[in-house]
C-alpha positions as CSV (number, residue, x, y, z in Angstrom):
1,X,0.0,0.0,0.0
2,X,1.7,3.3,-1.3
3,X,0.9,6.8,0.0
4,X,-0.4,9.2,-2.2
5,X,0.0,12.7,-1.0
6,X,-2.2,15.1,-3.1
7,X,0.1,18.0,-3.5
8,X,-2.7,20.1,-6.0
9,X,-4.5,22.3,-3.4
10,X,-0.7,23.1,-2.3
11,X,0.3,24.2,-6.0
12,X,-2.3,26.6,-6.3
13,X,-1.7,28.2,-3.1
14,X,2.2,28.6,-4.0
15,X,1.2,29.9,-7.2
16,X,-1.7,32.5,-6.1
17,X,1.5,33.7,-3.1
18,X,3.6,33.9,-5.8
19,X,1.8,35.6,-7.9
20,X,1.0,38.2,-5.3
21,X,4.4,38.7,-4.2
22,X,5.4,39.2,-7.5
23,X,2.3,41.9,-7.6
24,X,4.0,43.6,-4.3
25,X,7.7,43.6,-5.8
26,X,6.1,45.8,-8.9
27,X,4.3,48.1,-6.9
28,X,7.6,48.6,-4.8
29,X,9.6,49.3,-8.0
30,X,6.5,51.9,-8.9
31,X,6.3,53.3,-5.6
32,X,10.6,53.5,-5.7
33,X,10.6,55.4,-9.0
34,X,7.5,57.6,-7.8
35,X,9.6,58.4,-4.6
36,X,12.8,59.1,-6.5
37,X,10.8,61.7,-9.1
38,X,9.3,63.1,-5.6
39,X,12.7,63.7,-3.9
40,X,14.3,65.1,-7.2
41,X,11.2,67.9,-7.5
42,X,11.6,68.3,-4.1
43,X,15.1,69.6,-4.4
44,X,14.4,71.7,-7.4
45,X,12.0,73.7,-5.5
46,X,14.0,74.2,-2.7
47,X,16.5,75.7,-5.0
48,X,14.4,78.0,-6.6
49,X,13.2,79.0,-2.9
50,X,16.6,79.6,-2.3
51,X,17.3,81.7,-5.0
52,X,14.0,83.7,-4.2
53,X,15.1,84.5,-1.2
54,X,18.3,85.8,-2.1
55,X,17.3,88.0,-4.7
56,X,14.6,89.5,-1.7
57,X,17.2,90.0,0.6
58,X,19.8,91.4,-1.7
59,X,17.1,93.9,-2.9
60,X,16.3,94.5,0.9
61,X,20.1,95.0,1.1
62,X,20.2,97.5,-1.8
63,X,17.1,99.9,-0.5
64,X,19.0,100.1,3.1
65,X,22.3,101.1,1.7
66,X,20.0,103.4,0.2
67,X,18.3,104.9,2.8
68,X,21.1,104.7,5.0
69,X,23.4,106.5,2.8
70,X,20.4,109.5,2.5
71,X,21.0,109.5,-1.4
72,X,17.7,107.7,-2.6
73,X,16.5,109.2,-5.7
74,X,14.0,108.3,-8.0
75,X,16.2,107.4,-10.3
76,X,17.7,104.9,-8.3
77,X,14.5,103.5,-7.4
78,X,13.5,103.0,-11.0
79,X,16.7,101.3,-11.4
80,X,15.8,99.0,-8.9
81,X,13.0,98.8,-10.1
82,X,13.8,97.6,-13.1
83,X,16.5,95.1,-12.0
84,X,13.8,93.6,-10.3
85,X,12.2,93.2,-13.4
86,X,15.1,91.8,-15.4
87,X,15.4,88.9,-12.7
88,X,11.8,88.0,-12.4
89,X,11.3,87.1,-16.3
90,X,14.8,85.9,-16.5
């Protein structure tokens, strides 16, 4: 008398957890990329921030040397002006 061991029901649960696992390593790879594209935006905005802010403050820094120094004109407000122009459609 020989056992018979009916492996079937086993297959098809090794192949459906397969299946899925292969499912969840595709979404990581997705979700990876997604990340990456995420971190690299993130870093681009933070550098145009940067630069924002350094053209505010070096305008800031212009105005008081302005004031301070009593010699504000028009003139050199227009200027300013203007160079605040150039940068923002630069």
């Amino acid at each position: 008398m020989g056992i018979h061991v009916n492996s079937g029901g086993i297959d098809k649960k090794l192949d459906k957890i397969l299946a899925m696992l292969t499912q969840v390593l595709q979404k990581e790879e997705q979700m990876s990329a997604a990340l990456d594209a995420l971190t690299a935006q993130v870093a681009a905005t933070t550098t145009v921030e940067q630069s924002a802010i350094t053209l505010i403050q070096g305008i800031a820094a212009q105005l008081a040397a302005l004031v301070a120094a009593g010699t504000v004109t028009p003139a050199q407000l227009t200027a300013l002006s203007d160079q605040l122009n150039a940068s923002a459609t630069a």
